[in-house]
DRENDREN-845625 format. One record per residue (C-alpha): residue number from 1; residue in three letters; x negated, y negated, z negated. Coordinates in steps of 0.1 Angstrom, whole numbers, plus 5000, padded with zeros to 4 digits. Layout:
<vodrens>
VODREN_num_residuo_xx_yy_zz
VODREN_NUM_ALA_X_Y_Z
...
</vodrens>
This chain:
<vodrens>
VODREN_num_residuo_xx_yy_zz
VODREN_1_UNK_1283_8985_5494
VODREN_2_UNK_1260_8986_5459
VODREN_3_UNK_1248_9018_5448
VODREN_4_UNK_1235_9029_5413
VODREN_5_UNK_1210_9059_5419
VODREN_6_UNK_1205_9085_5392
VODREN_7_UNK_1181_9104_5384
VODREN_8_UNK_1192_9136_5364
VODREN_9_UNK_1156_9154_5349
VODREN_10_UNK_1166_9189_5340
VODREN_11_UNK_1142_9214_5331
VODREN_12_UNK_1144_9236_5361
VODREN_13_UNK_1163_9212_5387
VODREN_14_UNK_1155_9176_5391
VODREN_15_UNK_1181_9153_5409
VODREN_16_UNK_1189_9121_5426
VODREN_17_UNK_1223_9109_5429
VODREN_18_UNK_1240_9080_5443
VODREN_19_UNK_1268_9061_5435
VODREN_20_UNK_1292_9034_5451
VODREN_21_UNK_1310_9005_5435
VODREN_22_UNK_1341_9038_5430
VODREN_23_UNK_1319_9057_5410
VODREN_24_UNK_1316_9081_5438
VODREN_25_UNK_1292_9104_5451
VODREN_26_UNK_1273_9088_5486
VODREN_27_UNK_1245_9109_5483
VODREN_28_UNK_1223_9135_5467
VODREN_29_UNK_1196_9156_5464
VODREN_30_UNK_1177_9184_5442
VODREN_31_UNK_1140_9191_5436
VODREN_32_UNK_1122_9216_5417
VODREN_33_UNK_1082_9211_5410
VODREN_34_UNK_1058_9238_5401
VODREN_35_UNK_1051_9233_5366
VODREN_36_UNK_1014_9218_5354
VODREN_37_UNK_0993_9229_5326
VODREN_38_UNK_0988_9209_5291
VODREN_39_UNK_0954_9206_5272
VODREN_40_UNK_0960_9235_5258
VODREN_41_UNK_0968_9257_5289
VODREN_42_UNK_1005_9258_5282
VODREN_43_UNK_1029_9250_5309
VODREN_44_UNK_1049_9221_5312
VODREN_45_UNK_1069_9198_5335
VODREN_46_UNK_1044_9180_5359
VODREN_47_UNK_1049_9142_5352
VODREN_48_UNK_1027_9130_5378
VODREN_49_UNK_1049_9150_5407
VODREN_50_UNK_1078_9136_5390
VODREN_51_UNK_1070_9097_5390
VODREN_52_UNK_1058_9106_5423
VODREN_53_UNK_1091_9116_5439
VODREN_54_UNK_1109_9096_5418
VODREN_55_UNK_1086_9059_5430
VODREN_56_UNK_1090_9073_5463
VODREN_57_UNK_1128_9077_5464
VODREN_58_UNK_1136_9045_5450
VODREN_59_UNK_1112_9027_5479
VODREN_60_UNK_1138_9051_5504
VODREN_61_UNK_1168_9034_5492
VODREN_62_UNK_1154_8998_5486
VODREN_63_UNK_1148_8996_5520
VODREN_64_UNK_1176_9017_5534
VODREN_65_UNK_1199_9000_5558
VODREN_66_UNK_1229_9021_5549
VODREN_67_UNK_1226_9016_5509
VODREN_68_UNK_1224_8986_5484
VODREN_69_UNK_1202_8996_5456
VODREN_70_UNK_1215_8975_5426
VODREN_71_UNK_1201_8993_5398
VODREN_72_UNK_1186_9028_5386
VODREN_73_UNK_1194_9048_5355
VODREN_74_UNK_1176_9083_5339
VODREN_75_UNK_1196_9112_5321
VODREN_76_UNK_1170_9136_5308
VODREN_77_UNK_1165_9169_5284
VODREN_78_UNK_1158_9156_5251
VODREN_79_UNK_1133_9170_5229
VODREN_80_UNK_1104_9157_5251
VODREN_81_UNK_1079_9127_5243
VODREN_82_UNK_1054_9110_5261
VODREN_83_UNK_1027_9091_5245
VODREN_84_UNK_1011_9061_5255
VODREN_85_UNK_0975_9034_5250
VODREN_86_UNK_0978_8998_5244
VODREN_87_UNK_0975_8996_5277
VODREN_88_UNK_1007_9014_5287
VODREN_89_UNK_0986_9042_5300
VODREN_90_UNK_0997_9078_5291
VODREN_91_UNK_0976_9097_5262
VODREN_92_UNK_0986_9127_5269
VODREN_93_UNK_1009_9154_5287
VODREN_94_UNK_1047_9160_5289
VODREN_95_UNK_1044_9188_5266
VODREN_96_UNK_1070_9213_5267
VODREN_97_UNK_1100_9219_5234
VODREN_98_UNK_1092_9252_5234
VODREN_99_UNK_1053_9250_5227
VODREN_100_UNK_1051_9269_5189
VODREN_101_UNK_1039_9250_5160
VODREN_102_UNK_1032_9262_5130
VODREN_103_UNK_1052_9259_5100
VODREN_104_UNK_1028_9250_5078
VODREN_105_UNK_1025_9214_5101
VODREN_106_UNK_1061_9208_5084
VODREN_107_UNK_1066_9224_5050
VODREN_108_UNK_1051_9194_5034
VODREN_109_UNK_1076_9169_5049
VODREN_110_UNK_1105_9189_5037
VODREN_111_UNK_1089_9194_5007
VODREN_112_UNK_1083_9155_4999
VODREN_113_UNK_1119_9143_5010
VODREN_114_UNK_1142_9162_4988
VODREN_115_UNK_1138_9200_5002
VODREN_116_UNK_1143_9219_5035
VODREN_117_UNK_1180_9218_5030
VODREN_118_UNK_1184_9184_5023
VODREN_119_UNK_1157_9170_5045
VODREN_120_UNK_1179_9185_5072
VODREN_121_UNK_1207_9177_5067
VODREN_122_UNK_1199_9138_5063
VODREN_123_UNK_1185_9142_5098
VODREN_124_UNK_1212_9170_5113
VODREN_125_UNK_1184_9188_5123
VODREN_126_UNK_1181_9225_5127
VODREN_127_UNK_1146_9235_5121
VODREN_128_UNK_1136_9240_5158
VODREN_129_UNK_1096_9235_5155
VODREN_130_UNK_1088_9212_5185
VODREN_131_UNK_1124_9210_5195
VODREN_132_UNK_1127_9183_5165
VODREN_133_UNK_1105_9157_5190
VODREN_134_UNK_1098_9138_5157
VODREN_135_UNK_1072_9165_5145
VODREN_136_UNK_1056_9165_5176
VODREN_137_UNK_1038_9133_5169
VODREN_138_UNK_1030_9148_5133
VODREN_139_UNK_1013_9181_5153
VODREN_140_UNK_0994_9158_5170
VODREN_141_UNK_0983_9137_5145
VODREN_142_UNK_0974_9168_5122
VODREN_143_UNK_0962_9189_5155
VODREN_144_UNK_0944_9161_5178
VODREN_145_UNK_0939_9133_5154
VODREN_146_UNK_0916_9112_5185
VODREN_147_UNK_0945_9113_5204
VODREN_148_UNK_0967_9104_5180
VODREN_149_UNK_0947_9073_5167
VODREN_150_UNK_0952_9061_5209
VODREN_151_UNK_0991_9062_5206
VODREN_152_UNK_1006_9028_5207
VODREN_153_UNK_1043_9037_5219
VODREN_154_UNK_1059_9067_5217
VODREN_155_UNK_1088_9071_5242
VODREN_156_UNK_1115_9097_5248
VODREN_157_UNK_1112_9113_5284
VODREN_158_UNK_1144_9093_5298
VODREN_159_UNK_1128_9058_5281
VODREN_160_UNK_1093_9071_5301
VODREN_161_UNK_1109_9067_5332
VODREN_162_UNK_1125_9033_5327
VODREN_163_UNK_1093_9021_5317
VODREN_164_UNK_1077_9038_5346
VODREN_165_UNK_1093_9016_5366
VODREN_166_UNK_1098_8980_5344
VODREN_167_UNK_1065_8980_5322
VODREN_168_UNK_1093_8976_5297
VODREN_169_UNK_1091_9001_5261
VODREN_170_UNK_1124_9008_5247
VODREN_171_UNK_1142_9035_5229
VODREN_172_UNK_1179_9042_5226
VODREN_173_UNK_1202_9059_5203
VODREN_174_UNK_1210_9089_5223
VODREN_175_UNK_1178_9105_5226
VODREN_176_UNK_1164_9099_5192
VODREN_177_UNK_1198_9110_5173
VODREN_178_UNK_1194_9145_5190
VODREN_179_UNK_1175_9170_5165
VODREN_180_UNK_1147_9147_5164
VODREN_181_UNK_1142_9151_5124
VODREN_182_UNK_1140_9110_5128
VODREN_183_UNK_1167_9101_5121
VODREN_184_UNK_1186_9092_5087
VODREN_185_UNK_1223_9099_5095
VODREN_186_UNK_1229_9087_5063
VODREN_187_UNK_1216_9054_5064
VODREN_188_UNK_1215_9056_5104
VODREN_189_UNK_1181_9040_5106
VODREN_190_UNK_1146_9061_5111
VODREN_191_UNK_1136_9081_5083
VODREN_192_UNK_1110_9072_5055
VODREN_193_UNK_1090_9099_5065
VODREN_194_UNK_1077_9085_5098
VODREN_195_UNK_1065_9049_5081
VODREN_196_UNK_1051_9067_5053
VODREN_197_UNK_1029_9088_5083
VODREN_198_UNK_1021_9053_5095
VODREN_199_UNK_1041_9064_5126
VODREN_200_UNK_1049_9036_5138
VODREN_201_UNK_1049_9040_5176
VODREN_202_UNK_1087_9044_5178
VODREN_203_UNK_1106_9009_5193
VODREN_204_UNK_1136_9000_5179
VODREN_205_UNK_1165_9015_5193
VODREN_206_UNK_1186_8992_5216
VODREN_207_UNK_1226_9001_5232
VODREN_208_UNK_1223_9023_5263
VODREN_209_UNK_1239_8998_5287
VODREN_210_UNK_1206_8977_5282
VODREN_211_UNK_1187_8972_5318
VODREN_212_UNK_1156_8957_5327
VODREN_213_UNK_1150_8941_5359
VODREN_214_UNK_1124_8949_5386
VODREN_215_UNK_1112_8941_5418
VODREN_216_UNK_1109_8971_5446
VODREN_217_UNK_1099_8962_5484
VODREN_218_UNK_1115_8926_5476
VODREN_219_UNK_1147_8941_5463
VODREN_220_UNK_1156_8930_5424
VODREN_221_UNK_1168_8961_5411
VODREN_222_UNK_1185_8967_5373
VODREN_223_UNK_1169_8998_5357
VODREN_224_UNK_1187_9015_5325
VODREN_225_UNK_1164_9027_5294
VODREN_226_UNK_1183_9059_5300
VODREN_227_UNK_1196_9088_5281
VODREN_228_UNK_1197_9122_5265
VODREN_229_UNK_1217_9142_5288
VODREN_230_UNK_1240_9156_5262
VODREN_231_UNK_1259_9125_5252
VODREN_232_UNK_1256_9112_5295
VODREN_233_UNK_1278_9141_5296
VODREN_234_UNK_1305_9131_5272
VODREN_235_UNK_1303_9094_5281
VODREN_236_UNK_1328_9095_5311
VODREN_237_UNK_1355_9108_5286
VODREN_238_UNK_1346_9083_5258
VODREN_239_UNK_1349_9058_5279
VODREN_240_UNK_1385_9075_5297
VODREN_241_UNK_1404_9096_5271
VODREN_242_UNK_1433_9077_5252
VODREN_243_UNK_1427_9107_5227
VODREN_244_UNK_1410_9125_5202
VODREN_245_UNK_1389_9151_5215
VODREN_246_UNK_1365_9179_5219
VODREN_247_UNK_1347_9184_5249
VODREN_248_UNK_1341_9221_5253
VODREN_249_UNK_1312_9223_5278
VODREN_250_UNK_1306_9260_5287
VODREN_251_UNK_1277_9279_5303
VODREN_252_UNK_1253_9296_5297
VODREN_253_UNK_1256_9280_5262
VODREN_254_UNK_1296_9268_5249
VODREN_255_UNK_1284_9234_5236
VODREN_256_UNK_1313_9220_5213
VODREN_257_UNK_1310_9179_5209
VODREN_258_UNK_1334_9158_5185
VODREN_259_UNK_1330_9126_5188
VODREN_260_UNK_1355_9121_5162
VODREN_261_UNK_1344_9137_5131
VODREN_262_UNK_1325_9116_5104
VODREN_263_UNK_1322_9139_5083
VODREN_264_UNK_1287_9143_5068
VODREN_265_UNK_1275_9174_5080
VODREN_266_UNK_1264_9200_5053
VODREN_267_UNK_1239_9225_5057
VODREN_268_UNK_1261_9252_5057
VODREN_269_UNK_1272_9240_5094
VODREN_270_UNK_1237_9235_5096
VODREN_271_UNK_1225_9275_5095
VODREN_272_UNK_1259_9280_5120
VODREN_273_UNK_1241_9268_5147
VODREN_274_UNK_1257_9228_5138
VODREN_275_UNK_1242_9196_5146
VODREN_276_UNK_1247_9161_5154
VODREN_277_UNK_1236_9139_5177
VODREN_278_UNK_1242_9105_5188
VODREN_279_UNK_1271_9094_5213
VODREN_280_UNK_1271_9060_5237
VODREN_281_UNK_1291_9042_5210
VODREN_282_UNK_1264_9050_5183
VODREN_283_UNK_1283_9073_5164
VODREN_284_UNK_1271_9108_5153
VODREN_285_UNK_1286_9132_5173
VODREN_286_UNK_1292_9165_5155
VODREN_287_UNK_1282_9195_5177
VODREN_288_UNK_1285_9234_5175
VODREN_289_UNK_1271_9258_5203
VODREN_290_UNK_1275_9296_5210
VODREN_291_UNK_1251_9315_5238
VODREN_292_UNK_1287_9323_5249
VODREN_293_UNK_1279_9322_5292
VODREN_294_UNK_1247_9349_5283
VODREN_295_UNK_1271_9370_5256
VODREN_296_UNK_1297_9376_5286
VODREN_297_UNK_1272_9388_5316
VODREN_298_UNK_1251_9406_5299
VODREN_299_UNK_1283_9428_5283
VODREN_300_UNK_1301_9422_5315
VODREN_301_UNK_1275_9444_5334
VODREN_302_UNK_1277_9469_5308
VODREN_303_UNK_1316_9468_5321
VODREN_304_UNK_1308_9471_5352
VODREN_305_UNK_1285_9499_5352
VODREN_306_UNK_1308_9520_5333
VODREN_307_UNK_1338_9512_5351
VODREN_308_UNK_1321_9514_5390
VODREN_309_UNK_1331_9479_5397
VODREN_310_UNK_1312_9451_5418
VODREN_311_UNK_1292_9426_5397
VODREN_312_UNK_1318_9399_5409
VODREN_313_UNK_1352_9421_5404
VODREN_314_UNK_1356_9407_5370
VODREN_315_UNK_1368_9374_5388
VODREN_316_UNK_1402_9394_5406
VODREN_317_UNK_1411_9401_5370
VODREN_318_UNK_1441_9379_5362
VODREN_319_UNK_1452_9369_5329
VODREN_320_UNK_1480_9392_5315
VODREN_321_UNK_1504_9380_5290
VODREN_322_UNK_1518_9418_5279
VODREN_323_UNK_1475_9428_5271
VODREN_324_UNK_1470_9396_5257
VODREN_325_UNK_1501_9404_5233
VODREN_326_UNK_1487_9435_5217
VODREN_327_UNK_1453_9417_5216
VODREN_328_UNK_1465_9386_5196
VODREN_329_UNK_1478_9410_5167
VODREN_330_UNK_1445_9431_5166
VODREN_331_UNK_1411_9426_5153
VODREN_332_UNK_1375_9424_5175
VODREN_333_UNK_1363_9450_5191
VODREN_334_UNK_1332_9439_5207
VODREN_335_UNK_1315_9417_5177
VODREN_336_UNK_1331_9429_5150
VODREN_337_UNK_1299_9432_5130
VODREN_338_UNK_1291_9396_5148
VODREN_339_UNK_1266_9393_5176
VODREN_340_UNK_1237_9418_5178
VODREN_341_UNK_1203_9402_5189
VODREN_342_UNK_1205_9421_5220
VODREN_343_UNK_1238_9412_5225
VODREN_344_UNK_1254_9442_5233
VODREN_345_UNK_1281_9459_5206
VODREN_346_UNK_1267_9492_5211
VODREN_347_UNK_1294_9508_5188
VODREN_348_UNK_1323_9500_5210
VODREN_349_UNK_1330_9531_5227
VODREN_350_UNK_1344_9520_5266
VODREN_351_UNK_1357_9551_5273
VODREN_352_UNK_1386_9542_5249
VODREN_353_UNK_1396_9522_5274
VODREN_354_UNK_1421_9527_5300
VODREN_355_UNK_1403_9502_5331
VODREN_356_UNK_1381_9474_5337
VODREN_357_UNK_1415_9447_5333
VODREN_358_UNK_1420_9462_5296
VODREN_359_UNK_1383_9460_5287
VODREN_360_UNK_1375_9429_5301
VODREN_361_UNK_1410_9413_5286
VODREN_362_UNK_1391_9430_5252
VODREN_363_UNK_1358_9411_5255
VODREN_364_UNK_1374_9377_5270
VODREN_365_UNK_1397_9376_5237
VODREN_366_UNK_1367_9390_5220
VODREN_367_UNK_1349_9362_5230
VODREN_368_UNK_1372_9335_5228
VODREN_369_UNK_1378_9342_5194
VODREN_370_UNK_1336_9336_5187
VODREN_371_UNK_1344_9302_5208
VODREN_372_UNK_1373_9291_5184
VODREN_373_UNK_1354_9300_5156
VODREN_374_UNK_1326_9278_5168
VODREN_375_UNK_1349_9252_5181
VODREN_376_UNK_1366_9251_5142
VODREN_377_UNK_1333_9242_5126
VODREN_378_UNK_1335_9209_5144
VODREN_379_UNK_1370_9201_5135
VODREN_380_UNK_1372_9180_5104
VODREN_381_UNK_1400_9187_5072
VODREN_382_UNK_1424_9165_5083
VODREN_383_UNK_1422_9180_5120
VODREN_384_UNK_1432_9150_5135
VODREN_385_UNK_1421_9165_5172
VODREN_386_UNK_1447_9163_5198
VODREN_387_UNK_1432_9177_5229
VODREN_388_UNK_1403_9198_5237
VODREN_389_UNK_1387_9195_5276
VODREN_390_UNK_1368_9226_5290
VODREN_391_UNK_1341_9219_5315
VODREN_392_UNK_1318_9240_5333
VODREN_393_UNK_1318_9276_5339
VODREN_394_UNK_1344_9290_5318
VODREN_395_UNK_1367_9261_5329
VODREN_396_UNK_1375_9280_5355
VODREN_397_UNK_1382_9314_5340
VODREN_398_UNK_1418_9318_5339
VODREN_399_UNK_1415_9344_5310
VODREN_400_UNK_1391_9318_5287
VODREN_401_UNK_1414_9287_5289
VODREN_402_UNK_1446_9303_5284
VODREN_403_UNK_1434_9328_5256
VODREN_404_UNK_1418_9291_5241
VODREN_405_UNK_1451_9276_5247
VODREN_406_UNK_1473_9302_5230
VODREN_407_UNK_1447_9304_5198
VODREN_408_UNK_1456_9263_5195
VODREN_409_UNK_1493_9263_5202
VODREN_410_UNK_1491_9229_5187
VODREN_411_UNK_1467_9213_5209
VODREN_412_UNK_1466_9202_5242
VODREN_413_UNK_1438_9222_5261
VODREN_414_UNK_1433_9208_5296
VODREN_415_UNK_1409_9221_5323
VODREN_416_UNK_1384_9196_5340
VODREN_417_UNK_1368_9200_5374
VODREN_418_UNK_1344_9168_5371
VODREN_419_UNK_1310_9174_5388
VODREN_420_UNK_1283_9161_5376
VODREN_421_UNK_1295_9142_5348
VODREN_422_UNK_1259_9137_5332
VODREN_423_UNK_1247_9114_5361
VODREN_424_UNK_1278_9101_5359
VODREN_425_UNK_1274_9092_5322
VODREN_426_UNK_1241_9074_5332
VODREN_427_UNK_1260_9055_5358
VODREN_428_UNK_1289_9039_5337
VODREN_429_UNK_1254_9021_5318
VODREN_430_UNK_1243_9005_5342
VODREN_431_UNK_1276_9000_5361
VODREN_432_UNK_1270_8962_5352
VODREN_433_UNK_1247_8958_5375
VODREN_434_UNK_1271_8958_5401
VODREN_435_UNK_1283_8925_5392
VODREN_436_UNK_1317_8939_5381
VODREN_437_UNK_1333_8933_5350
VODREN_438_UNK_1352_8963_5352
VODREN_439_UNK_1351_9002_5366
VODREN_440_UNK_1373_9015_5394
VODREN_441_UNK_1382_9045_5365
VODREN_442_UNK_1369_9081_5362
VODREN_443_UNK_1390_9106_5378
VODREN_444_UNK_1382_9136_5347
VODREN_445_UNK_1399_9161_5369
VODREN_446_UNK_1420_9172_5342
VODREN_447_UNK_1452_9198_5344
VODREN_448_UNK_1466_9210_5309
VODREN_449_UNK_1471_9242_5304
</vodrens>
């Protein structure tokens, strides 16, 4: 049977997954690599181990008697570039997002294209230093100007990989849509600014379901040109829903993606945590995102210790309609005031509560209020949103989804239990390469709530 294998570079875990013609799971495997040191003694993700494993891997299965290897796809953390001679030789490290950079790098770019404000909103950027990838080629031609003159592409990490293995430079929509600062969402092309830096290492963006071929131990194989790991992730229900949607993918962070909203985004949204980035379809995709997974255990513990109750107890706690009641009709307790930088509402006074259920019922509605406030900023005027889908985490917190579900009586909010829909997202483009003119479908895992 043909297999599709994955590759899914996140920051701490790297994995390799493999599909069959069913879009299912045959195989898989996780990796993490000690990290390596830039030129400037900063960490950052060791490339060199990475193209290692990943050449070595791809040998495995090319040669494997048990799997047909009939193509190879990346989905990667964005916000990470690699540099590269005229000789397709890299230039310099993987340098890491969260490197500083000072702001005086980027003042005058906001300043020449119409003002902070506006410059970011044209590119639905937060200002996020070297988290918007597209000033880290200004640092570096400002910073190391010898390196900089040696840059003849410039390649987001999931396009690095593709042309690891093809010799092939290309860029997609994906990974430059995402905070990048390059991008015009207005007139959805790159942004003045970059020509007008004679950057002009950036290849034109081409769909996601592009694949270049190779040849490995005599097998042709199809390799994808990848993609940002954000929109991999809501690819599966693109690509299945039969409705307007918001995917609410929880965690440590609640991420909060329309695909369905065209409205510009203003810079109000902006300074609430707003962006947009770019989906399969090459349509902005408005986002909003709330550190809702690190809010609830770093209060829960505070629960816990007050209450005498085993780190885990919180998950016995079922969802009860009669404390829910009285909490609909009241205001916030915890967060009142809105979220403190430590995170915990010190002036909430536990003892006023009766037990652990009643407190905890307190900070889940607490909390799911902060989510539906964060969810609203994605929904446009004419809230034209039928469903919303909860993945991850908090999908499977029985007091989250039906505290979410009873704050939008007139949506559907369903549940989904798909694993590892970001590799899965990276599959569906390449799924071509099978030779099939049409997918098995994607079981979302769905129940409504």
């Amino acid at each position: 049977m043909g297999t599709i294998a994955i590759f899914d570079i996140g920051k701490t875990n790297k994995k390799l997954l493999l599909f069959n013609e069913n879009l299912q799971i045959v195989y898989q495997e996780e990796k993490q690599f000690q990290p390596a040191t830039d030129d400037d003694g900063e960490d950052c993700d060791d490339i060199e181990k990475i193209e290692h494993w990943i050449q070595e891997k791809i040998k495995e299965l090319a040669s494997s008697d048990k799997y047909n290897l009939k193509a190879v796809n990346f989905s990667t953390y964005g916000a990470s570039l690699m540099h590269l001679d005229d000789k397709g030789n890299r230039v310099t490290p993987l340098y890491d997002y969260l490197k500083p950079m000072p702001e005086r790098i980027v003042e005058p770019i906001y300043e020449k294209y119409g003002g902070r404000e506006e410059f970011l909103r044209k590119t639905a950027s937060p200002a996020l230093g070297m988290l918007n990838s597209g000033f880290q080629i200004l640092w570096l031609k400002r910073k190391k100007p010898e390196t900089f003159r040696k840059i003849h592409y410039t390649l987001h990490l999931p396009n690095y990989l593709s042309y690891f293995l093809t010799q092939v430079p290309a860029s997609e929509y994906t990974s430059i849509g995402c905070h990048t600062a390059m991008w015009d969402f207005d007139q959805m092309k790159y942004h003045q600014w970059l020509a007008d830096e004679d950057i002009n290492s950036l290849p034109d963006p081409v769909p996601n379901e592009t694949t270049n071929p190779t040849t490995m131990d005599g097998n042709k194989i199809k390799v994808g040109i990848g993609i940002h790991d954000s929109s991999a992730s809501l690819a599966p229900y693109l690509m299945q829903s039969r409705e307007k949607f918001i995917l609410v993918s929880t965690g440590t962070w609640c991420i909060n993606m329309n695909p369905f909203n065209y409205e510009p985004l203003t810079y109000e949204q902006l300074e609430q945590d707003c962006l947009c980035f770019m989906s399969i379809n090459q349509k902005p995709v408005k986002s909003s995102r709330l550190f809702m997974g690190r809010i609830h255990d770093v209060n829960l513990q505070r629960l816990s210790n007050h209450f005498n109750k085993e780190e885990n107890f919180y998950k016995q706690v079922r969802f009860d309609m009669n404390l829910w009641s009285d909490l609909f009709l009241s205001e916030r307790k915890f967060f009142s005031q809105g979220v403190p930088d430590d995170l915990v509402d010190y002036n909430v006074d536990l003892s006023e509560f009766e037990s652990f259920e009643s407190a905890y019922h307190q900070l889940m509605a607490d909390l799911t209020r902060l989510a539906k406030e964060s969810i609203d900023l994605v929904i446009p005027e004419n809230d034209d949103i039928d469903a919303l889908y909860v993945s991850g985490g908090f999908a499977r917190s029985e007091l989250f989804v039906k505290m979410l579900a009873e704050l939008y009586p007139q949506k559907k909010v369903y549940t989904t239990e798909m694993d590892n829909a970001t590799a899965l997202g990276a599959a569906l483009m390449v799924y071509g390469a099978m030779g099939r003119t049409y997918h098995p479908g994607i079981n979302l895992g769905i129940s409504q709530i």
